[in-house]
C-alpha positions in Angstrom: -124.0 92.7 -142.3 -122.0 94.2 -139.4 -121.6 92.6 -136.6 -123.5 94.3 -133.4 -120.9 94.1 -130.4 -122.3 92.3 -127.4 -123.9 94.3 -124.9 -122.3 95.2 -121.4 -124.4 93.9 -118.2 -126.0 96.5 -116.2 -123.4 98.1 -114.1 -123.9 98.7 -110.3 -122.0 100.1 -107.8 -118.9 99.1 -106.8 -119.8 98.6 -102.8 -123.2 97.0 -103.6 -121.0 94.4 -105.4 -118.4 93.8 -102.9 -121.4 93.5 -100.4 -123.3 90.7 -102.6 -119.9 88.5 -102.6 -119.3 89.2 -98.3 -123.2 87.6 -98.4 -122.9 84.9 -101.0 -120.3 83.6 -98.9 -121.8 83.8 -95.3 -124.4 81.7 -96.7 -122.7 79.3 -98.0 -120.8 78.8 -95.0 -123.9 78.6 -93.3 -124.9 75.8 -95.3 -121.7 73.5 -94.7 -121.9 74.1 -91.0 -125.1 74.2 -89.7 -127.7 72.2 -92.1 -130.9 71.9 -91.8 -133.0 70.2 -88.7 -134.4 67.9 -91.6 -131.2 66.8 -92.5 -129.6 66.5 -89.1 -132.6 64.9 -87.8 -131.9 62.1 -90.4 -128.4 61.8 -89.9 -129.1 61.1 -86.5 -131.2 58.7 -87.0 -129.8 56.9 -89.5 -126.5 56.4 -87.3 -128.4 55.7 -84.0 -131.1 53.3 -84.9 -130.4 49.7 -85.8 -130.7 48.9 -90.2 -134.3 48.3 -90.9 -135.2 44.7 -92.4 -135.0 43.8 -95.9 -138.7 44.3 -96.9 -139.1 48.0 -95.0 -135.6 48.9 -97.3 -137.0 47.7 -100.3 -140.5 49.9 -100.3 -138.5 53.1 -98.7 -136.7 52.7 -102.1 -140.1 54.1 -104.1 -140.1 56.8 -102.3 -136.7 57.9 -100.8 -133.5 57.3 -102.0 -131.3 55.3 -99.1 -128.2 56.1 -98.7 -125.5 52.6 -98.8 -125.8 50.0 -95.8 -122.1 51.0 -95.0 -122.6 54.2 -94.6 -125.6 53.8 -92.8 -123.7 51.3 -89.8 -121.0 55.1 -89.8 -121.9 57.3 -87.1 -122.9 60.5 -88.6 -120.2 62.9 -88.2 -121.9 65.5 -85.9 -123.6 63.0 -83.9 -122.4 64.2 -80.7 -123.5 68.1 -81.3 -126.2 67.6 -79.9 -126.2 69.9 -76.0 -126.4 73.6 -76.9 -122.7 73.8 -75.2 -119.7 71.8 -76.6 -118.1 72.8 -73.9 -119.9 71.0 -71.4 -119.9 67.9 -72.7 -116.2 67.4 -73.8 -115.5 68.7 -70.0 -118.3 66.2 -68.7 -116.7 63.4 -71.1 -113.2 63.5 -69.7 -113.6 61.9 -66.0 -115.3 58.7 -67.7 -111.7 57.1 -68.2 -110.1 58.3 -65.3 -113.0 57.6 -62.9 -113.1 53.6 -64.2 -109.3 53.6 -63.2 -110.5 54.5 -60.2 -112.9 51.9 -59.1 -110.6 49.1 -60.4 -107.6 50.6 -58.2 -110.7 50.6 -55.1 -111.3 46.9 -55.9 -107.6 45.9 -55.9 -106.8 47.8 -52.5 -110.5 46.6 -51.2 -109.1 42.6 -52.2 -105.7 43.4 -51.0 -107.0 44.4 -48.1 -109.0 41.4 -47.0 -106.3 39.6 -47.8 -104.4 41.0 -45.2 -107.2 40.8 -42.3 -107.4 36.9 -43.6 -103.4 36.1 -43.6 -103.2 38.0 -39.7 -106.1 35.3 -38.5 -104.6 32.2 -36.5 -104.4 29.1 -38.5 -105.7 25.9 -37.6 -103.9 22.8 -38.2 -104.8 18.5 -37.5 -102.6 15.6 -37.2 -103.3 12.3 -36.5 -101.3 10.0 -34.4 -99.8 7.4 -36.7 -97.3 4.4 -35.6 -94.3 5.8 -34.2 -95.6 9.6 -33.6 -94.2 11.2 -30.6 -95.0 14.9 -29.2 -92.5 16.2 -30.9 -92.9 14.6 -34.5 -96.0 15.6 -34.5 -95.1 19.4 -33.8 -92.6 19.1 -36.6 -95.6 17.8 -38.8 -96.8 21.5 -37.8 -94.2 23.0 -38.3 -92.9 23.6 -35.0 -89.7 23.1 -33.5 -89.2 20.3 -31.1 -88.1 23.1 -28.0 -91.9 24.2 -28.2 -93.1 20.5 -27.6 -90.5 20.7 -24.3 -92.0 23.8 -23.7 -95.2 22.5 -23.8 -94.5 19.7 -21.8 -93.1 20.9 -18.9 -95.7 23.8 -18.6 -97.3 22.0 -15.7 -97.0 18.3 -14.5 -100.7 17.4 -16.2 -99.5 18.6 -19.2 -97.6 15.6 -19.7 -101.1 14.0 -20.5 -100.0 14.7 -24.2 -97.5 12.8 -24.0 -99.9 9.1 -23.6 -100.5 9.6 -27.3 -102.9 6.7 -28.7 -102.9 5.3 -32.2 -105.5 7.4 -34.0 -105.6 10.5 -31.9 -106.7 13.3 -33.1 -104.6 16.7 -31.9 -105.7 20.0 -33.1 -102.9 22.7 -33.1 -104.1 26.7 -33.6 -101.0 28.9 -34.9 -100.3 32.4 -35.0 -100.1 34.2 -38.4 -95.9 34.4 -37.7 -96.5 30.0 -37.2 -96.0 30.1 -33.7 -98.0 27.9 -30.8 -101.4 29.8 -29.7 -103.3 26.3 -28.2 -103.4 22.6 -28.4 -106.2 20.0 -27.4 -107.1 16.7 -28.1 -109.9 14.4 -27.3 -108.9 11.7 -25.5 -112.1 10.0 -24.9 -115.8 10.6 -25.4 -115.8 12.3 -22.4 -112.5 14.1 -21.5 -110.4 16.7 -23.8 -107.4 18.4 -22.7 -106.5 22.0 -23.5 -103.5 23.9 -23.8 -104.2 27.6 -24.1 -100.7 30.2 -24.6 -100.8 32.3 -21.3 -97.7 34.9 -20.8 -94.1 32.5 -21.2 -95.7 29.6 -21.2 -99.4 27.7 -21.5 -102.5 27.0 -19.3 -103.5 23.1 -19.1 -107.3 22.3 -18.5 -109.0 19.3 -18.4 -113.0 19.2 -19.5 -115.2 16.1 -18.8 -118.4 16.2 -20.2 -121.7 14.7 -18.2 -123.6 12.2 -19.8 -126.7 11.3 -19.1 -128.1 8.2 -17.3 -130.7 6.2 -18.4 -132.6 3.0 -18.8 -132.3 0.4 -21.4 -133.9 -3.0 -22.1 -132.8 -6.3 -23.7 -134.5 -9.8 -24.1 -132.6 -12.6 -25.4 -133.3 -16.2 -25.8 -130.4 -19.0 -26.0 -129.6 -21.1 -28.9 -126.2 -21.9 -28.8 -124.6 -19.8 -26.0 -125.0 -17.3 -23.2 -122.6 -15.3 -24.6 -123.5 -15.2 -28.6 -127.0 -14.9 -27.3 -126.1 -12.2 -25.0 -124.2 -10.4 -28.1 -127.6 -10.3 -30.2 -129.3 -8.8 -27.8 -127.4 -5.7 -28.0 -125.0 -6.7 -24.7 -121.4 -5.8 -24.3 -119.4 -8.7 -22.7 -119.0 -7.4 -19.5 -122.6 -7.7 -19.1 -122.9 -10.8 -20.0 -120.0 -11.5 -17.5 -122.1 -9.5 -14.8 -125.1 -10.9 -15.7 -124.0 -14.5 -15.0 -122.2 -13.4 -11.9 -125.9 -12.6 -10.3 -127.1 -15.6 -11.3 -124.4 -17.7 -10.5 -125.2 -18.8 -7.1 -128.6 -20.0 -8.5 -127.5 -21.3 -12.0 -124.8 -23.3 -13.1 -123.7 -21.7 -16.3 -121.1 -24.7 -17.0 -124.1 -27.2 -17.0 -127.1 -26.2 -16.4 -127.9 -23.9 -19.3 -130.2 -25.3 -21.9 -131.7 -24.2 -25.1 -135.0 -22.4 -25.2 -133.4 -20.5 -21.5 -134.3 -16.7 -21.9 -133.1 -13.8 -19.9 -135.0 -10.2 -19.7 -132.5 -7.0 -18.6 -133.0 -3.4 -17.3 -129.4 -1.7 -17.5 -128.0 1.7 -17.3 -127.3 3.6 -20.9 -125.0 6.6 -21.1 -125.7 9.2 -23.7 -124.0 12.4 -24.3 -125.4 14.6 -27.5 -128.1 11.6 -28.7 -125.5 9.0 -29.0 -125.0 5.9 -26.5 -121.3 5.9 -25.2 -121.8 3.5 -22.8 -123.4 1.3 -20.5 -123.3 1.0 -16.8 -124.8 -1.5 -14.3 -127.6 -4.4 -14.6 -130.4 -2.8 -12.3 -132.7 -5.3 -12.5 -132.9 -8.9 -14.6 -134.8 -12.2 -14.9 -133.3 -15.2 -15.7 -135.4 -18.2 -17.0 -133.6 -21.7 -16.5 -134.8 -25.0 -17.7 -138.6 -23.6 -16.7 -137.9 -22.1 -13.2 -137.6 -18.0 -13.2 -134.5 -16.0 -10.9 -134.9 -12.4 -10.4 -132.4 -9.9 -9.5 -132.7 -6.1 -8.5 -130.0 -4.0 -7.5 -130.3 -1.9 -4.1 -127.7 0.4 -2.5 -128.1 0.3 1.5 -128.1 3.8 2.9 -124.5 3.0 3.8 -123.6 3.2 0.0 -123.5 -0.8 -0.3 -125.1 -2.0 -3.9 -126.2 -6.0 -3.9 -128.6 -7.6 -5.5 -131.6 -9.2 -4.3 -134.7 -10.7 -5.5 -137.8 -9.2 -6.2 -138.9 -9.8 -2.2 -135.9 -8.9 -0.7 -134.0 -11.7 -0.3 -130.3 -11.9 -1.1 -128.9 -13.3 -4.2 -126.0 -13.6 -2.9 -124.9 -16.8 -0.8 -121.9 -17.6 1.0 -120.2 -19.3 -2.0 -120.7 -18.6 -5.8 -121.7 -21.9 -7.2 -118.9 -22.0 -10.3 -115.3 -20.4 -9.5 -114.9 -20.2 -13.3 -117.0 -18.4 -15.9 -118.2 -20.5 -19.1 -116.1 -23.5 -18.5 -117.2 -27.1 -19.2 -117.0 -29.9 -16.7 -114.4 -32.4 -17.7 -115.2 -34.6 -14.3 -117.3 -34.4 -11.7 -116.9 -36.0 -8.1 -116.3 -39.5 -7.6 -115.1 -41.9 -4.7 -114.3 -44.4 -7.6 -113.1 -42.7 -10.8 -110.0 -44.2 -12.7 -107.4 -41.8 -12.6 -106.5 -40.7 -15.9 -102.2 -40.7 -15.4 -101.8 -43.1 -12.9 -104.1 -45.7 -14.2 -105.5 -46.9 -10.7 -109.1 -46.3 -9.1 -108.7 -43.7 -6.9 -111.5 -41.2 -5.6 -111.8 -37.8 -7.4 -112.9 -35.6 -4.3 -114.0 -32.5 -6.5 -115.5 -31.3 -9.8 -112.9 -30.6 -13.1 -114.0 -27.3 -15.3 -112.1 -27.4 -18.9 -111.2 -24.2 -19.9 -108.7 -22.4 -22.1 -105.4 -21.6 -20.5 -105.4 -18.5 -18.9 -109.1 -18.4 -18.2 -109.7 -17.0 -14.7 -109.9 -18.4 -11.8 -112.2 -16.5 -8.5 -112.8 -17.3 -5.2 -115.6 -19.1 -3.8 -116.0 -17.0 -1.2 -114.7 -14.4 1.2 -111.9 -16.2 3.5 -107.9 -16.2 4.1 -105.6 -17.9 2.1 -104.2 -20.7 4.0 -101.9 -21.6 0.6 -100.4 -20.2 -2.4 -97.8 -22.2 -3.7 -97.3 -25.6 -4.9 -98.4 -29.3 -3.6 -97.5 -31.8 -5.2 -100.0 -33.6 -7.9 -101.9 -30.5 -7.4 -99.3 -28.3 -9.4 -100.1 -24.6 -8.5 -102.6 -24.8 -5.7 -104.4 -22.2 -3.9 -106.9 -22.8 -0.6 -108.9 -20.7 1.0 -110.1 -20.9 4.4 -113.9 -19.4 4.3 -114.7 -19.6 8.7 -114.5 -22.4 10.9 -116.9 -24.5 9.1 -115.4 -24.7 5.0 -112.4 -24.8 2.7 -112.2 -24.6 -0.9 -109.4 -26.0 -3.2 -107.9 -24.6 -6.4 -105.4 -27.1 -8.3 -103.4 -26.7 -11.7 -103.3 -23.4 -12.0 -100.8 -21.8 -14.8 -100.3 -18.7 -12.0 -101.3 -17.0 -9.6 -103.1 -13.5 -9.4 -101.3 -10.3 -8.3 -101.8 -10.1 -4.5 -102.5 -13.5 -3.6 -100.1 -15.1 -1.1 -100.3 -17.0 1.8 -101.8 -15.5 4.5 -103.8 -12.4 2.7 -107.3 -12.3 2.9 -109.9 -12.5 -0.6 -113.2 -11.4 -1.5 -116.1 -13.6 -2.8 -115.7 -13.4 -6.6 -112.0 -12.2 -6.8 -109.6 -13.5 -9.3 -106.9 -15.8 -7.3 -105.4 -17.3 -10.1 -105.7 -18.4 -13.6 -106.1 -21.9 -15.7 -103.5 -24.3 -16.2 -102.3 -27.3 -16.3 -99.2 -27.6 -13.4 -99.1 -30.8 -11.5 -100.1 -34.4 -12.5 -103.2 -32.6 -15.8 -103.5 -33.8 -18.8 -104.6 -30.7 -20.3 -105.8 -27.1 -18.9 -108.4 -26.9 -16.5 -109.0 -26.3 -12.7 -109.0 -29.1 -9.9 -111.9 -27.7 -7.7 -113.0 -29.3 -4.0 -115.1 -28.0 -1.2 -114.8 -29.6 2.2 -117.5 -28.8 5.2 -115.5 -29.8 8.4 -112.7 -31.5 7.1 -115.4 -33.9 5.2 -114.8 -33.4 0.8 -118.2 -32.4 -0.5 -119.7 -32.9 -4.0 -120.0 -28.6 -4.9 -122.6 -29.4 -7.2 -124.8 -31.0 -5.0 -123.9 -29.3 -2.0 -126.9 -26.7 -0.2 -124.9 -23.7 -0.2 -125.9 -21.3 2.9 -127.4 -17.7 2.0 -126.4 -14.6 2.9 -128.6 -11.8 5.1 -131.7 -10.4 3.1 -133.2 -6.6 3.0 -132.9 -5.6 6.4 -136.5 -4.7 8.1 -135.5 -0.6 8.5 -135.1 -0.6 4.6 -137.7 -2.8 3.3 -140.0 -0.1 2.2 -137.5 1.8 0.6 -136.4 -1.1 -1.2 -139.6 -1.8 -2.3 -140.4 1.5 -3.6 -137.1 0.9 -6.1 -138.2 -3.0 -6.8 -141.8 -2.8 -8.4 -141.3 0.2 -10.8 -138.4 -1.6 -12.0 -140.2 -5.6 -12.5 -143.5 -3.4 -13.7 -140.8 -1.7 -16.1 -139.8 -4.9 -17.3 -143.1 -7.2 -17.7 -144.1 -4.0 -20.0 -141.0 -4.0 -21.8 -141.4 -7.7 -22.4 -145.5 -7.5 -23.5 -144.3 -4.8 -26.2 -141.4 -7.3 -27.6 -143.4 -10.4 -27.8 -146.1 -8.2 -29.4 -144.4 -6.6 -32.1 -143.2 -10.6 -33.3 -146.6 -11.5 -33.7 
């Protein structure tokens, strides 16, 4: 059989062809470029959303072929053509970098800049006054040099204030951002500070003293041992105490006569500056029970601008002579025409009253007078006597000194320290020789009636009345609300 040759395909036209290929090959450009929404859509999705959970993969499998897990976590390629204008976004993407350079270089100039403001702000700087501090070590603790602490000092005459440094000060410097002096101050009580503040060349000095205020306090006590520790638990300072038995002391013998079970009541000025007590000022009104019998004191200040005390009708509490011319002491021997003397062995009268006390303790005067002597006589050691009138003479023997001031011939005040305890002359230990003569004659000054001084005068009786019951009412309330709340 002879082969039949194969046939030729159809011809067409030569430009119908060469159109067919310039169409083929659009469309398969097409293809690669832009695909189909279908396909995009799951691209996009695929690289956007987070993997879905084991199970969901599992059934997707039955019915749509998922593509690896690695390819899945790749962003799809054209994720980003997504605006209609490329354009746009690459010129919109640009100023992300350069705009977080930016705000970081905002921040640093923003921090750099507060730290400026805070480094030109004065400084300020404490020191405390230790052992051996002066002015100028403690500007050199500051940093300053010793010229500025000359500087400061002779500023102005009160300046030198500074200078009376006390252990524990506190001085509070305020420095310039350069570290030179702007102000100083210190508090040198709980009242006063003193300031330094720079002014032109040199500085301004200023002292400020604060007011406290005044008021009243109250304090019961009742003696087991002593005045004084008794005193001291009921919230007294010793001064008081020492006041307190001054009032009293023409009335009671604090050496012997105090007993246990003896009670004492007290209305005294409190200072207080911002809530807290900084001190205490004078007894204006008190009661003093001894051995069963009651004393009462209130304070009244004439319209002459004298204070004394008096009792709750007017009558002074003060008498010519205070009846112990030394505070706390005990009596080592009392007056006696026939007492043995201790160093010379032989009966011989003891014409006054012997108060032991601790050397040093002092000594006050009985009562207002002249001193006729202050020097020594013989057995008597260091002897001072007083001349009180025409009609009495006290007698001060032993004494380890005498007081500034007191000389022959000067003139003393009732209460005033003269001297001090000893144990000069023919003493066998510290204590005072006392004796009190009425006309020449020696005088037990125990037992003697000592005269009283001039009451309340008539033109201010009222007026002192109007001050003396608020102040006893005051008191017996006081003293109801303590005994009640120990019930």
């Amino acid at each position: 059989m002879t082969k039949q040759p194969p046939k030729a395909p159809p011809l067409y036209p030569k430009s119908h062809l060469v159109a067919a290929s310039g169409i083929a090959a659009l469309l398969s450009l097409a293809l690669l470029v832009f695909p189909s929404s279908d396909v995009e859509a799951k691209r996009t999705t695929m690289s956007l959303e987070m993997p879905a959970p084991a199970e969901q993969l599992k059934d997707a499998e039955q019915d749509t072929p998922v593509a690896p897990i690695a390819e899945q976590a790749a962003p799809a390629p054209f994720a980003q053509i997504e605006t209609s204008d490329s354009t746009d976004t690459e010129q919109a993407a640009q100023p992300a970098a350069p705009a977080t350079s930016q705000a970081a270089a905002s921040k640093e100039a923003t921090v750099a800049k507060d730290v400026a403001a805070v480094k030109k702000e004065p400084s300020h700087r404490q020191v405390v006054v230790a052992k051996g501090d002066t002015l100028s070590t403690l500007f050199e603790k500051v940093g300053l040099p010793a010229s500025t602490a000359a500087q400061v000092v002779g500023t102005d005459k009160k300046a030198k204030q500074f200078t009376q440094l006390k252990r524990g000060q506190l001085l509070e410097f305020e420095l310039s951002p350069e570290g030179d002096l702007l102000g100083l101050h210190s508090k040198v009580s709980e009242l006063d500070t003193i300031r330094l503040t720079k002014a032109g060349n040199g500085f301004a000095f200023e002292r400020e003293t604060s007011k406290p205020v005044t008021r009243e306090a109250y304090a019961h006590g009742v003696i087991k041992n002593s005045l004084s520790q008794s005193a001291a638990r009921a919230g007294l300072s010793h001064s008081q105490t020492m006041d307190m038995a001054s009032i009293f002391g023409y009335d009671v013998d604090f050496a012997q006569d105090i007993r246990q079970g003896d009670e004492f009541d007290i209305i005294y000025e409190q200072r207080v500056l911002n809530g807290k007590v900084i001190g205490t000022g004078g007894i204006l009104a008190a009661r003093f029970t001894n051995r069963g019998k009651t004393y009462t004191a209130v304070r009244y200040t004439n319209k002459q601008g004298n204070s004394n005390y008096y009792t709750a009708d007017g009558n002074s509490m003060r008498k010519a002579f205070i009846r112990t011319p030394v505070d706390f002491a005990r009596i080592s021997s009392r007056f006696s025409m026939g007492r043995k003397h201790p160093i010379l062995n032989k009966i011989r009268a003891h014409k006054g009253v012997d108060y032991a006390a601790p050397r040093g303790t002092p000594i006050k005067a009985a009562g207002d007078g002249k001193v006729t002597l202050a020097g020594r006589r013989g057995g008597y050691g260091n002897t001072v006597i007083i001349q009180h009138g025409n009609s009495y003479t006290t007698l001060y023997g032993h004494m380890q000194g005498f007081a500034k001031g007191i000389k022959t011939g000067g003139s003393v005040k009732q209460g005033q320290v003269i001297g001090y305890i000893g144990t000069t002359g023919l003493s066998t230990g510290p204590h005072l020789h006392y004796e009190f003569q009425v006309n020449g004659v020696h005088v037990d000054p125990l037992g003697q009636k000592l005269p009283m001084a001039d009451p309340i005068a008539k033109a201010e009786k009222q007026r002192f009345n109007q001050l003396s019951q608020p102040l006893m009412a005051k008191m017996d309330a006081e003293r109801t609300t303590l005994l009640a709340s120990k019930r």
